[in-house]
PyMOL Python script that loads the backbone (N, CA, C, O; Angstrom):
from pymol import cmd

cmd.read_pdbstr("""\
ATOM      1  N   UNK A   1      42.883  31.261 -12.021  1.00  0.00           N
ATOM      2  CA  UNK A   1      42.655  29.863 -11.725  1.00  0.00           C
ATOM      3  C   UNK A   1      43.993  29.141 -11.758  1.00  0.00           C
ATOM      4  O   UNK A   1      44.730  29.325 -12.727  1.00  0.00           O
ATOM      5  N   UNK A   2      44.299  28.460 -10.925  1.00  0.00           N
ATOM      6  CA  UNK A   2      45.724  27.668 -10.600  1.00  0.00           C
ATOM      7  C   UNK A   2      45.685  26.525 -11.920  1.00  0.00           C
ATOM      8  O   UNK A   2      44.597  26.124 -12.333  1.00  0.00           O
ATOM      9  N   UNK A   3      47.025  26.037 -12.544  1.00  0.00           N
ATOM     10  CA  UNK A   3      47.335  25.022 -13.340  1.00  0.00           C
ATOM     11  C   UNK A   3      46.631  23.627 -12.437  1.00  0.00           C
ATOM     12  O   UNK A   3      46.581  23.441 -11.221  1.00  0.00           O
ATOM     13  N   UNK A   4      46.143  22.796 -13.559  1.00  0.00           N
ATOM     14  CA  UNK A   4      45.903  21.510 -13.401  1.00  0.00           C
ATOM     15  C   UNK A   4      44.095  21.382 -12.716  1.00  0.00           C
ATOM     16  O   UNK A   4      43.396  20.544 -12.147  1.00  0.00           O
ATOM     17  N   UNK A   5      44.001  22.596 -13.153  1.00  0.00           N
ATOM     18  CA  UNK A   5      42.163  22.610 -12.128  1.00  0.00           C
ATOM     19  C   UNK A   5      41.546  22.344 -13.286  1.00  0.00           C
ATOM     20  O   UNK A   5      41.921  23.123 -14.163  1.00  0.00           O
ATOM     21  N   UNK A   6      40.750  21.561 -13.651  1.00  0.00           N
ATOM     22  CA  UNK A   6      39.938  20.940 -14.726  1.00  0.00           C
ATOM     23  C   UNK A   6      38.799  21.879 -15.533  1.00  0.00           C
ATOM     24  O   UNK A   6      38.593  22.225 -16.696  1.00  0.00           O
ATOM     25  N   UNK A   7      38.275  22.050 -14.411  1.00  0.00           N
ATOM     26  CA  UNK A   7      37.228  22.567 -14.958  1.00  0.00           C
ATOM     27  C   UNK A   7      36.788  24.094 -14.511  1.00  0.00           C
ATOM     28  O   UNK A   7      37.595  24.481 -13.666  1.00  0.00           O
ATOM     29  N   UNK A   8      36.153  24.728 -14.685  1.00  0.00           N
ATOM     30  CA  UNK A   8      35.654  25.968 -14.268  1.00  0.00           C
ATOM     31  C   UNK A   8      34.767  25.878 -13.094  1.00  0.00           C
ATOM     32  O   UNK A   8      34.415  24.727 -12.834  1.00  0.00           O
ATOM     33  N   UNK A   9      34.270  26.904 -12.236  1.00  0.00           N
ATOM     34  CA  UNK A   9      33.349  26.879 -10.932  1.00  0.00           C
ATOM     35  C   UNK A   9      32.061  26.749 -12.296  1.00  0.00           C
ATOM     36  O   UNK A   9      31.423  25.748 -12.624  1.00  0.00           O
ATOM     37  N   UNK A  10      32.007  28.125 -12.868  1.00  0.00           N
ATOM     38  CA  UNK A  10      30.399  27.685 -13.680  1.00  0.00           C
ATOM     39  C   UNK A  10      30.599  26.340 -14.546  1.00  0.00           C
ATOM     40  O   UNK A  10      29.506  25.797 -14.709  1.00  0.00           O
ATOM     41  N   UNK A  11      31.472  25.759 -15.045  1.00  0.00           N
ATOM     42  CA  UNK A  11      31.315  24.585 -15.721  1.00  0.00           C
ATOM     43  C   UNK A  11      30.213  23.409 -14.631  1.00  0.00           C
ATOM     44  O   UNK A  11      29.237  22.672 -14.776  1.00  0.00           O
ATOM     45  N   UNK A  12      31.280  23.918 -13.403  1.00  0.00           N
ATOM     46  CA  UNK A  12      30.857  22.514 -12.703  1.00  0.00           C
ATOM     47  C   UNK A  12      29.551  22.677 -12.144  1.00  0.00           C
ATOM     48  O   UNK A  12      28.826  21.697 -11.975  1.00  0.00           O
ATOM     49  N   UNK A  13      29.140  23.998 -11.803  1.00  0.00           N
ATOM     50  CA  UNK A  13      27.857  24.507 -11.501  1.00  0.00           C
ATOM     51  C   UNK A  13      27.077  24.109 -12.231  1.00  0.00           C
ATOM     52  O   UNK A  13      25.947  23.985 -11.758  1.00  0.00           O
ATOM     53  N   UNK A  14      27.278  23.719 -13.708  1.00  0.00           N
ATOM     54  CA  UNK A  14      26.367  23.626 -14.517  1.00  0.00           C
ATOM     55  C   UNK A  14      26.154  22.128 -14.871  1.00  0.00           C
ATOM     56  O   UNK A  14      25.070  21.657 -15.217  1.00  0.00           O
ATOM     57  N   UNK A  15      27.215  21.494 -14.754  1.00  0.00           N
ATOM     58  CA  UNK A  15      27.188  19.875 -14.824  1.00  0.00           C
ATOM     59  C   UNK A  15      26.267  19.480 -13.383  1.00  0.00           C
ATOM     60  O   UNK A  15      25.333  18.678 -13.366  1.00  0.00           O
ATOM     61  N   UNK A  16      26.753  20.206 -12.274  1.00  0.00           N
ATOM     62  CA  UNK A  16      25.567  19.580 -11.040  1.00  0.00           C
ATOM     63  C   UNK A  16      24.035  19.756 -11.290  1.00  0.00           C
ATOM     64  O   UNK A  16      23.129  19.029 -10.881  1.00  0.00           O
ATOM     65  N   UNK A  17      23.955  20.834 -12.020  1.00  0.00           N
ATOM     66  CA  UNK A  17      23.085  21.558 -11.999  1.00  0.00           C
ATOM     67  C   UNK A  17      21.674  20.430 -13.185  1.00  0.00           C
ATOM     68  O   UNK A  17      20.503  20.092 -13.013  1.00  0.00           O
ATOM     69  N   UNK A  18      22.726  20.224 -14.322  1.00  0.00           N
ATOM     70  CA  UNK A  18      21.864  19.639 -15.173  1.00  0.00           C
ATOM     71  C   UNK A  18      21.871  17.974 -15.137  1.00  0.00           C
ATOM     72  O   UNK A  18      21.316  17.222 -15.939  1.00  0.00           O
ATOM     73  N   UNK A  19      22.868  17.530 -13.668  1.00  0.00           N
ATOM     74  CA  UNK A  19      22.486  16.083 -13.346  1.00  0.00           C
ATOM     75  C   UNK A  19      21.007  15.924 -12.968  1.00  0.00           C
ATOM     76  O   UNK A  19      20.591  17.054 -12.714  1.00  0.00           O
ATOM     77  N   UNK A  20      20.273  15.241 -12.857  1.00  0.00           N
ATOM     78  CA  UNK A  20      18.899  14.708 -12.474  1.00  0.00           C
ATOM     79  C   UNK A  20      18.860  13.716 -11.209  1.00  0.00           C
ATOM     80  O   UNK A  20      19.226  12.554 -11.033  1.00  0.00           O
ATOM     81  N   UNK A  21      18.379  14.493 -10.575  1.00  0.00           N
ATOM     82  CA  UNK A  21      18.428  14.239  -9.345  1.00  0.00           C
ATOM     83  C   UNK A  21      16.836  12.758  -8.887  1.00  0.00           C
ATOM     84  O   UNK A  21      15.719  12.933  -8.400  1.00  0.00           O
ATOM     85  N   UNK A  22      17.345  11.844  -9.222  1.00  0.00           N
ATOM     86  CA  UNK A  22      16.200  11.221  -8.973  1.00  0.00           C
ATOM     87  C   UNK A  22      15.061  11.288  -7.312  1.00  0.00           C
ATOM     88  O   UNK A  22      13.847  11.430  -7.164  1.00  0.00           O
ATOM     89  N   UNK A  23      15.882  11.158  -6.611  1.00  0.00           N
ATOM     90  CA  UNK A  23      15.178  11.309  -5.011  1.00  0.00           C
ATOM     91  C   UNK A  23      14.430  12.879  -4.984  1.00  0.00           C
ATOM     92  O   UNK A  23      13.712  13.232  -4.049  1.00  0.00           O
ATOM     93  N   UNK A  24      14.624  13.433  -5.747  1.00  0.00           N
ATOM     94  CA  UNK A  24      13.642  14.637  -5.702  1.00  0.00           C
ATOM     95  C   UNK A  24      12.765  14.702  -6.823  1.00  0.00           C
ATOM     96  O   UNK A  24      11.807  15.435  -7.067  1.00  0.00           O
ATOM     97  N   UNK A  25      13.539  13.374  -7.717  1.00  0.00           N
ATOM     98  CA  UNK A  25      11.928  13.748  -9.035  1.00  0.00           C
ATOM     99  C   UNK A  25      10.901  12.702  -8.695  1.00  0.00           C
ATOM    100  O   UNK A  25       9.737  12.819  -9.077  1.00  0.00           O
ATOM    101  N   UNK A  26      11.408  11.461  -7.828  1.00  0.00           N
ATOM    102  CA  UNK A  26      10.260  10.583  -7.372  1.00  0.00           C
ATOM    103  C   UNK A  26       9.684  11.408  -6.366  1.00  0.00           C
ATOM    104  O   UNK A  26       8.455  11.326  -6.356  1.00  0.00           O
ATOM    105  N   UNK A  27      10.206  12.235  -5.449  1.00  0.00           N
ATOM    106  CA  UNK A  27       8.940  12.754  -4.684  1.00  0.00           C
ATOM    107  C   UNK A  27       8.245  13.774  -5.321  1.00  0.00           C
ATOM    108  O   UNK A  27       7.027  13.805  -5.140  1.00  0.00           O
ATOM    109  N   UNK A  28       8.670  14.465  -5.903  1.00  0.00           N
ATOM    110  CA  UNK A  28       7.917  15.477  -6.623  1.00  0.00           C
ATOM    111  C   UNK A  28       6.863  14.527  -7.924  1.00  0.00           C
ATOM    112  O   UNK A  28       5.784  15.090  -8.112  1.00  0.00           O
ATOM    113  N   UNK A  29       7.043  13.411  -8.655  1.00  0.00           N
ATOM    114  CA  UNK A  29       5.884  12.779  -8.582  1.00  0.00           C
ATOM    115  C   UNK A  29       5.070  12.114  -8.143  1.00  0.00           C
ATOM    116  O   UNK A  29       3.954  11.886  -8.608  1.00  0.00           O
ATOM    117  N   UNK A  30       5.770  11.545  -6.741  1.00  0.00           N
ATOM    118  CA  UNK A  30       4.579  10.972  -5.595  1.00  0.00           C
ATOM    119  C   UNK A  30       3.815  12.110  -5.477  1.00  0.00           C
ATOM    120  O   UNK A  30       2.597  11.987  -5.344  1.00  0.00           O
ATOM    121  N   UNK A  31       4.370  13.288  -5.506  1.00  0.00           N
ATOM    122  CA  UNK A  31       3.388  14.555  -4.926  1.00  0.00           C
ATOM    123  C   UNK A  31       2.384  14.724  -5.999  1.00  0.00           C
ATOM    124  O   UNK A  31       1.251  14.454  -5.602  1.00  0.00           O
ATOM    125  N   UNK A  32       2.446  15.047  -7.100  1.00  0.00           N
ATOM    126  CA  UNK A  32       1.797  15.508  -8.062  1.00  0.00           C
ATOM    127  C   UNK A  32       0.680  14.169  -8.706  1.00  0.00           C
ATOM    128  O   UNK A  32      -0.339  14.449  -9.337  1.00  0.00           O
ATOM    129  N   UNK A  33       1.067  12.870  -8.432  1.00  0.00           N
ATOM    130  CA  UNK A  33       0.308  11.610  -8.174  1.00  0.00           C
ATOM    131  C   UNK A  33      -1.120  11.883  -7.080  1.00  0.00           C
ATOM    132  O   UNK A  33      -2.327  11.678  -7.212  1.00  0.00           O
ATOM    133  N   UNK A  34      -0.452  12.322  -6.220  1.00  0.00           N
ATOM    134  CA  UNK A  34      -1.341  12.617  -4.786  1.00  0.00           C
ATOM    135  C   UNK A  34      -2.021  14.068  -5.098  1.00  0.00           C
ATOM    136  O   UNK A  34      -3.195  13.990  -4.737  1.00  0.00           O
ATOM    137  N   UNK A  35      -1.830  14.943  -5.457  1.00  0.00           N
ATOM    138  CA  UNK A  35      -2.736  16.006  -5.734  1.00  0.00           C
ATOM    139  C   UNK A  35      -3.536  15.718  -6.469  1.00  0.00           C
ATOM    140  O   UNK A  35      -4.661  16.148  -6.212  1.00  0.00           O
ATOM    141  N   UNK A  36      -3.341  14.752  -7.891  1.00  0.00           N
ATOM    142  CA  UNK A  36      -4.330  14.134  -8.595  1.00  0.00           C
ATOM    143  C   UNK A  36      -5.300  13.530  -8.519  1.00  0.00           C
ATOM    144  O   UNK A  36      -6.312  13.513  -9.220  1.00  0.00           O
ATOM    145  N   UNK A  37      -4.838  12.683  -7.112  1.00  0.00           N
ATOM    146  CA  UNK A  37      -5.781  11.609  -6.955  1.00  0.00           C
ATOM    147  C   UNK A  37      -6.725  12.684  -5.801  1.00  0.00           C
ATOM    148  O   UNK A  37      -7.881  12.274  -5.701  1.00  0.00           O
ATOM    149  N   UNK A  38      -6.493  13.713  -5.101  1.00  0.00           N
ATOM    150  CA  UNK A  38      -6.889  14.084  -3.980  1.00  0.00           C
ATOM    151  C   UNK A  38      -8.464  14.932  -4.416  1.00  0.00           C
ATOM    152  O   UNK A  38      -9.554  14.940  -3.845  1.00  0.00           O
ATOM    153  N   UNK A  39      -7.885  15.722  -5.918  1.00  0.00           N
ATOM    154  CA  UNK A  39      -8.763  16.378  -7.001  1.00  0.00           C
ATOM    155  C   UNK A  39      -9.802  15.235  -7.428  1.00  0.00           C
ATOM    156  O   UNK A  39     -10.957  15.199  -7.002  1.00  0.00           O
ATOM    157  N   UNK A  40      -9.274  14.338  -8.288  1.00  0.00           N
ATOM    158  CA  UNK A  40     -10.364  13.404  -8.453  1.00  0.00           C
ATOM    159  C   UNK A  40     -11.506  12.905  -7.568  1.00  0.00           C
ATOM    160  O   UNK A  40     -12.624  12.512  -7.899  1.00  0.00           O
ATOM    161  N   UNK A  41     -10.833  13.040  -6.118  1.00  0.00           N
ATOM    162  CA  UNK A  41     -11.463  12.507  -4.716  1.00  0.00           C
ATOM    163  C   UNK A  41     -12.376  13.868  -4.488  1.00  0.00           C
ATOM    164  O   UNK A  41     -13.437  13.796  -3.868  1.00  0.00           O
ATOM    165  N   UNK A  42     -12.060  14.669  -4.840  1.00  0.00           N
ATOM    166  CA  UNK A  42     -13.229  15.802  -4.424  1.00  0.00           C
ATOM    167  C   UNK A  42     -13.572  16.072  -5.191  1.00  0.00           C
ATOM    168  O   UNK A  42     -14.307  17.049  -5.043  1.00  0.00           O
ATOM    169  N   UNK A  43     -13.464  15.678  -6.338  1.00  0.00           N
ATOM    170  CA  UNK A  43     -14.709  15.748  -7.659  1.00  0.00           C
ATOM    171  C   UNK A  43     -15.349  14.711  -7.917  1.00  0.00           C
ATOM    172  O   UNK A  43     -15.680  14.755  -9.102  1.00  0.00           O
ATOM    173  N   UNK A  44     -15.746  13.678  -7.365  1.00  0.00           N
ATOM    174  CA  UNK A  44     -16.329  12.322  -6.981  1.00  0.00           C
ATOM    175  C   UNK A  44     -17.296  12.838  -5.535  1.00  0.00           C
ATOM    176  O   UNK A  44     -18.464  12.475  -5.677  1.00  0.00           O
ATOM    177  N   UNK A  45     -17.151  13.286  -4.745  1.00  0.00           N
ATOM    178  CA  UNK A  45     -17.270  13.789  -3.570  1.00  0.00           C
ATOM    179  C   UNK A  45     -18.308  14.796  -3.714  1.00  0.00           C
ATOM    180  O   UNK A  45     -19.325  14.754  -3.020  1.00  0.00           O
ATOM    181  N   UNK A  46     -18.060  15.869  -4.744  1.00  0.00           N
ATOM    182  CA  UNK A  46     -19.123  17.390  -5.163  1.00  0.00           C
ATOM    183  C   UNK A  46     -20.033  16.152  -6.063  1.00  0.00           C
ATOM    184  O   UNK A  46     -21.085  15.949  -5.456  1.00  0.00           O
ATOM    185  N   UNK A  47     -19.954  15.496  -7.010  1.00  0.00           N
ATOM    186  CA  UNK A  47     -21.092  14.622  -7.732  1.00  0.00           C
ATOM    187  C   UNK A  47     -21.761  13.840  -6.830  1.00  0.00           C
ATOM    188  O   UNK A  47     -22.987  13.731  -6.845  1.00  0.00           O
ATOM    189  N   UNK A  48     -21.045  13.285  -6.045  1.00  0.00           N
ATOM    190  CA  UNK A  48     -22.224  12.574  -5.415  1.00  0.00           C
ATOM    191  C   UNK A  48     -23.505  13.702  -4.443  1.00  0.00           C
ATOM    192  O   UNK A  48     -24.720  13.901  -4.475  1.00  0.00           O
ATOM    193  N   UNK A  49     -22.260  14.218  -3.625  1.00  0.00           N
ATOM    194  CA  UNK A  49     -23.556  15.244  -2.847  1.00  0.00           C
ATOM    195  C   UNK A  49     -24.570  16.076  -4.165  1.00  0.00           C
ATOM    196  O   UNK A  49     -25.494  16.861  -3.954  1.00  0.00           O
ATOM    197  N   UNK A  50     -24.257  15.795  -4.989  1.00  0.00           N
ATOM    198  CA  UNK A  50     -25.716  17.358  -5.916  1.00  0.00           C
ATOM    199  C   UNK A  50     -26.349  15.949  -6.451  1.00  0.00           C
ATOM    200  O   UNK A  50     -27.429  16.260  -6.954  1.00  0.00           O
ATOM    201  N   UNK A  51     -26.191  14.778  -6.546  1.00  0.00           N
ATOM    202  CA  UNK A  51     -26.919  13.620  -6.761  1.00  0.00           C
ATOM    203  C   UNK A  51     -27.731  13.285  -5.727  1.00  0.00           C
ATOM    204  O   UNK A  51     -28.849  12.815  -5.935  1.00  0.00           O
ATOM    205  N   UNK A  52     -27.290  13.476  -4.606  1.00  0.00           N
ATOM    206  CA  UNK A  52     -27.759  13.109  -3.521  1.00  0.00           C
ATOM    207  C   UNK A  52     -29.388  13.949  -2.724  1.00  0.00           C
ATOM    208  O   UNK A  52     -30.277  13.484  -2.011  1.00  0.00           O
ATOM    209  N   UNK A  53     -29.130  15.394  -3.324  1.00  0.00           N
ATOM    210  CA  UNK A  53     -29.570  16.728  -3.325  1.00  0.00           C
ATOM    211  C   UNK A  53     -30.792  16.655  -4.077  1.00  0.00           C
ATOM    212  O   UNK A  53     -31.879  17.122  -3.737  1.00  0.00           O
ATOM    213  N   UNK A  54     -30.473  15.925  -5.305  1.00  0.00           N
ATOM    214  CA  UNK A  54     -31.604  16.236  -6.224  1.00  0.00           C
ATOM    215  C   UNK A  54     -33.007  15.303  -5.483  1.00  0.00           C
ATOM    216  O   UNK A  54     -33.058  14.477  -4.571  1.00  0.00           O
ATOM    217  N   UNK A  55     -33.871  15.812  -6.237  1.00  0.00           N
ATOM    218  CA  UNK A  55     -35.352  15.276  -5.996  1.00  0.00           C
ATOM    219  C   UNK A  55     -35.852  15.294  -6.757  1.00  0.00           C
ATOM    220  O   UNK A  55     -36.084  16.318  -7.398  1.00  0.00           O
ATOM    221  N   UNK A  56     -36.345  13.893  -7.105  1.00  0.00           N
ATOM    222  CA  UNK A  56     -37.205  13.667  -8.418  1.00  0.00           C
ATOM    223  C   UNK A  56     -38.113  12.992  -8.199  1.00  0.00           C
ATOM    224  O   UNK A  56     -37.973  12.152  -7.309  1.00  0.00           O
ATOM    225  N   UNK A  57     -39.575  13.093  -9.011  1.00  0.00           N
ATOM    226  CA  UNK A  57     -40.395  11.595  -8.741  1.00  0.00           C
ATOM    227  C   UNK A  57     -40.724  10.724  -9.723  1.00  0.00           C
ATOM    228  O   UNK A  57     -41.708   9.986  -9.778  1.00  0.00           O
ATOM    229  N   UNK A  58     -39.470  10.910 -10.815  1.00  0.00           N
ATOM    230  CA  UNK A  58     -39.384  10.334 -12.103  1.00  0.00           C
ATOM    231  C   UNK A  58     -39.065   9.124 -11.754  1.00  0.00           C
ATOM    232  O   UNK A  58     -38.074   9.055 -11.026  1.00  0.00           O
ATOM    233  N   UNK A  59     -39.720   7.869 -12.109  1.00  0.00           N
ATOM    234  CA  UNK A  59     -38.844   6.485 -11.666  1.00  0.00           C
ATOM    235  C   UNK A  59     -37.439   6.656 -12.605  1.00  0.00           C
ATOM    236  O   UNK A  59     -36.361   6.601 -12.013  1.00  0.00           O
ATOM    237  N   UNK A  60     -37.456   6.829 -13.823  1.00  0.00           N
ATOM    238  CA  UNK A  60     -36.644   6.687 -14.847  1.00  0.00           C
ATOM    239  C   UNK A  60     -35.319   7.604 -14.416  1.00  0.00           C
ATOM    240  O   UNK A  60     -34.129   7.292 -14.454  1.00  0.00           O
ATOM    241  N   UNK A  61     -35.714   8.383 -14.150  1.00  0.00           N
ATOM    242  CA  UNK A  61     -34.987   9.471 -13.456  1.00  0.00           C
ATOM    243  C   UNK A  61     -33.939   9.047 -12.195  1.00  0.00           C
ATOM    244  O   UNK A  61     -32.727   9.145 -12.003  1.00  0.00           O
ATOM    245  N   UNK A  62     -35.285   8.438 -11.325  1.00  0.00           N
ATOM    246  CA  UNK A  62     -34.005   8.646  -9.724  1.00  0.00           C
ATOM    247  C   UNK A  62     -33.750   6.918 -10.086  1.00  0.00           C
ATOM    248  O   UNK A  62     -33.202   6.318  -9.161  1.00  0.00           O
ATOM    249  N   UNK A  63     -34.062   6.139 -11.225  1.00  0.00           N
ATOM    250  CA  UNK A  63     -32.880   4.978 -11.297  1.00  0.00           C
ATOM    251  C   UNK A  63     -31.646   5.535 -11.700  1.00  0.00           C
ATOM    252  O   UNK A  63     -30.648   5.339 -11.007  1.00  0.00           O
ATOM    253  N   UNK A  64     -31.583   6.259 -12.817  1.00  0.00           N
ATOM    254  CA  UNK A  64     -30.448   7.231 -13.653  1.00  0.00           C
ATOM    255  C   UNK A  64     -29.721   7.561 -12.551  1.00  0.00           C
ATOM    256  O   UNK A  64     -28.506   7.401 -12.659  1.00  0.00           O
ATOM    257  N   UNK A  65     -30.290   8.130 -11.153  1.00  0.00           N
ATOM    258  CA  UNK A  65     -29.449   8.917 -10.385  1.00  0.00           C
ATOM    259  C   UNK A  65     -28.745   7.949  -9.285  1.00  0.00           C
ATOM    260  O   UNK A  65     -27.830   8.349  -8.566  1.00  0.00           O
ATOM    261  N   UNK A  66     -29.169   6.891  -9.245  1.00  0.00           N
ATOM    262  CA  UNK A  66     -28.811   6.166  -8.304  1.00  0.00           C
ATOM    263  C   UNK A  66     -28.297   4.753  -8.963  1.00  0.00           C
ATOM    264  O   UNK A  66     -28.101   3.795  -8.215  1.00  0.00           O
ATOM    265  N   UNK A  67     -28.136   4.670 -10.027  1.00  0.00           N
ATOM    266  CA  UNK A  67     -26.986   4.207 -10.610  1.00  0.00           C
ATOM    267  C   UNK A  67     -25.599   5.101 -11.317  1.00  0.00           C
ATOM    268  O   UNK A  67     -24.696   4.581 -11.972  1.00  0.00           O
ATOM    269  N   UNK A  68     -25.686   6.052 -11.094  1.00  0.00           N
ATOM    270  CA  UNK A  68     -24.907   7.293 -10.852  1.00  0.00           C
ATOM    271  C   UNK A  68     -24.057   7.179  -9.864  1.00  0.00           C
ATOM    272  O   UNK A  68     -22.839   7.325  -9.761  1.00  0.00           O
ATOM    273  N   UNK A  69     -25.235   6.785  -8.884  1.00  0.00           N
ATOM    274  CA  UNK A  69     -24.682   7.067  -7.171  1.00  0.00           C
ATOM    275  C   UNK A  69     -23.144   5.553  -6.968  1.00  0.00           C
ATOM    276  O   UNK A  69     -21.956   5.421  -6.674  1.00  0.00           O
ATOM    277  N   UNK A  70     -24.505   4.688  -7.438  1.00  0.00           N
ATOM    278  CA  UNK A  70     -23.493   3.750  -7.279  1.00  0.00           C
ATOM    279  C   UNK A  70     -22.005   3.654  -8.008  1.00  0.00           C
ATOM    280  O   UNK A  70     -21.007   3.289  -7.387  1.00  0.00           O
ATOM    281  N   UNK A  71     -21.995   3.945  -9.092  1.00  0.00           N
ATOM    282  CA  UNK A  71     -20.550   4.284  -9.703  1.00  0.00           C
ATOM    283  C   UNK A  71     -19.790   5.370  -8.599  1.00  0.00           C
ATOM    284  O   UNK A  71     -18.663   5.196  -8.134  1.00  0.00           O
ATOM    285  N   UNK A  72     -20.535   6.324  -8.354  1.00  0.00           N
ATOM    286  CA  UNK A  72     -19.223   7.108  -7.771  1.00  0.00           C
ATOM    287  C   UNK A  72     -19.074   6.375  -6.660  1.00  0.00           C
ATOM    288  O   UNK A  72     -17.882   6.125  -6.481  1.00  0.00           O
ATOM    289  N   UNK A  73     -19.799   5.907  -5.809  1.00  0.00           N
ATOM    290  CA  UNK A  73     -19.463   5.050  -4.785  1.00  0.00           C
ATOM    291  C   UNK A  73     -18.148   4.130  -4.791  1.00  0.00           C
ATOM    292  O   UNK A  73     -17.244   4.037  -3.961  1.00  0.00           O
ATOM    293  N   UNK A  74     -18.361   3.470  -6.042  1.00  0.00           N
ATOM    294  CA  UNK A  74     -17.489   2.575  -6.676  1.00  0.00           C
ATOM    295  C   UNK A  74     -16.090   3.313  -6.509  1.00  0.00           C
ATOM    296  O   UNK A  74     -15.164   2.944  -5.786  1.00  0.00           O
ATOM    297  N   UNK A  75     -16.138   4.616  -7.465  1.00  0.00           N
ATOM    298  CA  UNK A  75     -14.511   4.746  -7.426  1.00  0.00           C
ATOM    299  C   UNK A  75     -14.221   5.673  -6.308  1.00  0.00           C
ATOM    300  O   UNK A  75     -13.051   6.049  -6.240  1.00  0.00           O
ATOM    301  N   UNK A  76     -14.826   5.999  -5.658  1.00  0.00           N
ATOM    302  CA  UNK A  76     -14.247   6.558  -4.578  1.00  0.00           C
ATOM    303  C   UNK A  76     -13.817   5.212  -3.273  1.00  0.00           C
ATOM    304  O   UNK A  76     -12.993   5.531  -2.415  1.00  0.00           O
ATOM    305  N   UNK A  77     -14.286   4.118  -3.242  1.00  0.00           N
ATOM    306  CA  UNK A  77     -14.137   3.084  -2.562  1.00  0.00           C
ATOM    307  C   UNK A  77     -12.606   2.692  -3.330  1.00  0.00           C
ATOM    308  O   UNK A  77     -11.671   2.315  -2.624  1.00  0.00           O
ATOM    309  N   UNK A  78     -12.454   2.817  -4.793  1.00  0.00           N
ATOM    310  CA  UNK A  78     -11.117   2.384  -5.766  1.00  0.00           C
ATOM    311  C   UNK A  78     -10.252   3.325  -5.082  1.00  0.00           C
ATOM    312  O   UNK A  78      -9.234   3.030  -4.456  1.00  0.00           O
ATOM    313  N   UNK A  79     -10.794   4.615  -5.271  1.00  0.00           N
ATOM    314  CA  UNK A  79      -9.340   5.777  -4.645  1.00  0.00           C
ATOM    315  C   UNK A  79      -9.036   5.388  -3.081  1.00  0.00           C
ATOM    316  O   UNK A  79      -7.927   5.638  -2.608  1.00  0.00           O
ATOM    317  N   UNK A  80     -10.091   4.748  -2.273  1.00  0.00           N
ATOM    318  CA  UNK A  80      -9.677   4.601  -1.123  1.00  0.00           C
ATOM    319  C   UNK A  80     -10.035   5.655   0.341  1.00  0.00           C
ATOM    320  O   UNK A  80      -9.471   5.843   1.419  1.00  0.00           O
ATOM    321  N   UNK A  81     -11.440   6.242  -0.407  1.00  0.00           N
ATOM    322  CA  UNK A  81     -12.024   7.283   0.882  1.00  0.00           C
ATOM    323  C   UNK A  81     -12.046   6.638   2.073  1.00  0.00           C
ATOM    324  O   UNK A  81     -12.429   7.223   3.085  1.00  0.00           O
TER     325      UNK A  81
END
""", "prot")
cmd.dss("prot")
cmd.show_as("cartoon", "prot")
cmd.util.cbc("prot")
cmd.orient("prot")
């Protein structure tokens, strides 16, 4: 290594290396934001259809299920289906 060179190749490899790169950690949590919400959206999605499915001739019952219904309605209208 020539006089007056500061630092080492692995030094500096390792200083780039352990900077934090913000423009790749905001997308990598926009991403992981969006897989979350996408999961929640299809598990809102499988409850309503087996709610939807069922058959009952319980009054007590298909109110239970259809105030059910209406909540998931609710947050899937919040997530933005």
């Amino acid at each position: 290594m020539a006089r007056g060179w500061g630092k080492s190749v692995e030094d500096q490899l390792e200083e780039q290396e352990s900077k934090p790169m913000p423009i790749a950690a905001a997308k990598r949590e926009a991403m992981l934001a969006d897989a979350s919400r996408k999961r929640e959206q299809q598990s809102l999605v499988q409850q309503r259809e087996r709610i939807l499915s069922e058959r009952t001739s319980n009054p007590h019952r298909r109110a239970a299920l259809m105030a059910a219904l209406e909540q998931i309605e609710a947050q899937l209208k919040a997530l933005g289906e």
